[in-house]
N, C-alpha and C positions, 0 to 999 in steps of 0.2 A: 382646466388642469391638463397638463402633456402627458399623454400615456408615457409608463414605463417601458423601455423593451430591451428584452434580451438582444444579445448579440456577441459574437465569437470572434475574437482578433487575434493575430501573430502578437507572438511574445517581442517585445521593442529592446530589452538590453540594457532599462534604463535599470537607476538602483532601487527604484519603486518593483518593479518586474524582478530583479535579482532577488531582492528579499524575499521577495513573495513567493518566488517559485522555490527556495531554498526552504522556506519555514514550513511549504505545503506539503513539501517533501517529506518533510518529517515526523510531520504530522501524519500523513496516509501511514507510513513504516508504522507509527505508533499505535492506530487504530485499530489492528486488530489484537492487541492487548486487553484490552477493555473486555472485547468479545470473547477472550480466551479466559479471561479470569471468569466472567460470569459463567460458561460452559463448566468453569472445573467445578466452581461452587455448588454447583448442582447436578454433579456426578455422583452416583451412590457412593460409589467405591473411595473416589478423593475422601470425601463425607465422614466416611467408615473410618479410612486413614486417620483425619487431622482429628477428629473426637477422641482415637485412642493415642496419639502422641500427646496430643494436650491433656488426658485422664494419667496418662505416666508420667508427664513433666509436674502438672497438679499434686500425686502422690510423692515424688521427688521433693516438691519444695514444702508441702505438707501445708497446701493452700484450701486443702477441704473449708467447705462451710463450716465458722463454729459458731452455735447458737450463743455464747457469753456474750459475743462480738455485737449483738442486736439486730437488727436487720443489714447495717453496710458488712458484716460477715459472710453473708451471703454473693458478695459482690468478688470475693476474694477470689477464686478461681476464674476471673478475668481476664486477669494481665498473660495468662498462660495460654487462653483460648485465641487473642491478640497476636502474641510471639509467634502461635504457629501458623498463624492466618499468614504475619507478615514475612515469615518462611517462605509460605507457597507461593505467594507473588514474585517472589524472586526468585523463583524456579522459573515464572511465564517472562520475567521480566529482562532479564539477561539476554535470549534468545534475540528477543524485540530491539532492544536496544543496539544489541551489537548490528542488527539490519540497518536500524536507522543512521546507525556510521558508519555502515557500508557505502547505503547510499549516496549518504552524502560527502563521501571519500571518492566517488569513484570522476572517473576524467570529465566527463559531461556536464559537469557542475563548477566546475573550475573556473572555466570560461565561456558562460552557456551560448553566450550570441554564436562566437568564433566556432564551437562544436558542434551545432545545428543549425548552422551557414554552410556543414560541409558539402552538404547533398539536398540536389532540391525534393527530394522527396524527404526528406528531415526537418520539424518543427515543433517548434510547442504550439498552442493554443488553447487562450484563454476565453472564458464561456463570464460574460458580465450580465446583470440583470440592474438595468440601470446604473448607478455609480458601484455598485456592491460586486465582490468577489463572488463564483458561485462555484466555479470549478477549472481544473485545466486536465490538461492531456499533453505528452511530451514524447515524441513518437522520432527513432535513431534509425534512419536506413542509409548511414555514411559505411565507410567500410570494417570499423569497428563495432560496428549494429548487434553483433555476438557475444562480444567480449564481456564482461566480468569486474576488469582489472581493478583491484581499488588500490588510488593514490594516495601517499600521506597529506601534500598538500602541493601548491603550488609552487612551491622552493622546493621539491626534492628534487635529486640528482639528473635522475632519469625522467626530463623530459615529456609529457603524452605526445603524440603524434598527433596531428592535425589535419592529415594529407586529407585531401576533398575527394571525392567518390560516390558511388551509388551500390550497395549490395544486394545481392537477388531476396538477403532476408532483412527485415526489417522491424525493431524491436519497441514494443510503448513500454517506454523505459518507466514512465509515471502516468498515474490517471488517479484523479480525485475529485470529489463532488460534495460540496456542502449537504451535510446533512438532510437539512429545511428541503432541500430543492432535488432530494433525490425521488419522492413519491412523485412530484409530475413527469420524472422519468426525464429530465433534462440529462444526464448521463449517454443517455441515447443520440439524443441531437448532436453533443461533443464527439463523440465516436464515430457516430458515421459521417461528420466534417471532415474527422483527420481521416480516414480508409479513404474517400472519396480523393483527399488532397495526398496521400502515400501513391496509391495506384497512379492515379491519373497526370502524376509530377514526373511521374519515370515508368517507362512501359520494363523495364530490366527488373523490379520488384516481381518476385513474385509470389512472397508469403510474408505474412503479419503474425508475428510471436506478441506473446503477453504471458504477462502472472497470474493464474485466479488462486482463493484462497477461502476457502469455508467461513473462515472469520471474520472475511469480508462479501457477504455476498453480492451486494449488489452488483458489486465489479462481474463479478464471474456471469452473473445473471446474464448483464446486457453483451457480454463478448461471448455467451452462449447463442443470445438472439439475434444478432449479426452473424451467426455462421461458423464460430471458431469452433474447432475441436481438438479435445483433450490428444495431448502428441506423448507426455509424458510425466513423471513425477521429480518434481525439482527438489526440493527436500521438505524434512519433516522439520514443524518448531512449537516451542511451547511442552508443559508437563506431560501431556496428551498425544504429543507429537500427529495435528494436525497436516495434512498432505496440504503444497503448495505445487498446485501442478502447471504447466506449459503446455498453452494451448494456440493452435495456428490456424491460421485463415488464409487459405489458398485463392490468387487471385481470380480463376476459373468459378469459384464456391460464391469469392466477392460479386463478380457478374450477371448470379444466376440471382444471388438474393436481391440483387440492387433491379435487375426484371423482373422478378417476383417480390419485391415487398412486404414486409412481413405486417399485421396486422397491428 
């Protein structure tokens, strides 16, 4: 039987590749939702909250237990405990969502080959383990590597620009890793492919921006352990208002970690 093996390839442009990076996309946005609902659920203070709105909503609709009712009586103050539950999630949920169509609104995505053709230090890549997906990374050092902009679609008026370039900063606009495959730390491997292929494509880079996010740790983990450091706080999301902060990795820091080796 043939060993399996992983291995990391440029993104090709096909529509197999187009979906895939577009749905992962989405997915990453989405994932720390999950983490955000379970963190409030077991915050005292949320806790505190949702037992006394749904004890006034209960008192309101006069869903007390009543013993005539037999035992499904008892069940009656449910559907209030539900409504407010499905309240607070759409307190986390809003925030998340509106990222996820950010992302996938913004120019990058439109025309991914064309946009990360612009600069040879710009690429995606993706991390296979045998035929199976495991993860990508999608790293913008053209000269829009800063920008923000989100498009409504590919028919609007105004145009994205295209123009080819190299900027001194350079942005991992996505990074995601199957779950299964995050404890052997395959995350690692993918990251320090792309810095290795950023730096070394253009000597003009000379820092690597990214997003970390409490709700997502492992991301933040492995761009702590390659060197990056917190530059600032990008904003707050969620009921909780979680920090999402900006952190950068200087190419001088790259050079020193990649002679020293981290363990």
């Amino acid at each position: 039987m043939a060993e399996i093996e992983a291995r990391i390839r440029r993104y090709d442009d096909s529509e197999q590749d187009q979906k895939r990076v577009r749905f992962y996309v989405g997915k990453s946005e989405m994932e720390g939702l999950t983490a955000a609902n379970v963190k409030m659920y077991t915050n005292p203070l949320v806790l505190a909250v949702w037992i006394a709105l749904s004890s006034a909503f209960i008192q309101l609709m006069g869903w007390w237990p009543k013993q005539e009712h037999g035992v499904f009586g008892y069940f009656s103050p449910l559907p209030a405990f539900v409504c407010m539950s499905d309240r607070f999630f759409r307190l986390n949920r809003d925030d998340f969502m509106n990222a996820m169509n950010n992302a996938l609104r913004r120019r990058d995505l439109l025309k991914i080959g064309d946009y990360y053709a612009r600069s040879p230090s710009s690429g995606i890549f993706i991390l296979e383990y045998g035929d199976k997906f495991v993860g990508f990374i999608a790293v913008d050092a053209s000269p829009d590597s800063t920008s923000n902009e989100v498009v409504v679609s590919a028919d609007s008026k105004e145009k994205p620009s295209f123009t080819k370039g190299t900027s001194e900063v350079a942005t991992v606009r996505h990074f995601f890793v199957e779950e299964p495959y995050r404890a052997p730390n395959m995350q690692t491997d993918i990251l320090q492919f792309a810095l290795k292929h950023v730096f070394g494509s253009s000597p003009k880079v000379t820092t690597i921006r990214a997003v970390e996010s409490p709700l997502v740790p492992y991301i933040g983990k492995v761009l702590r352990q390659e060197g990056f450091k917190e530059e600032r706080v990008l904003d707050k999301m969620g009921v909780l208002r979680w920090k999402r902060r900006v952190v950068g990795l200087t190419r001088d820091n790259w050079v020193k970690g990649a002679a020293n080796p981290r363990s």
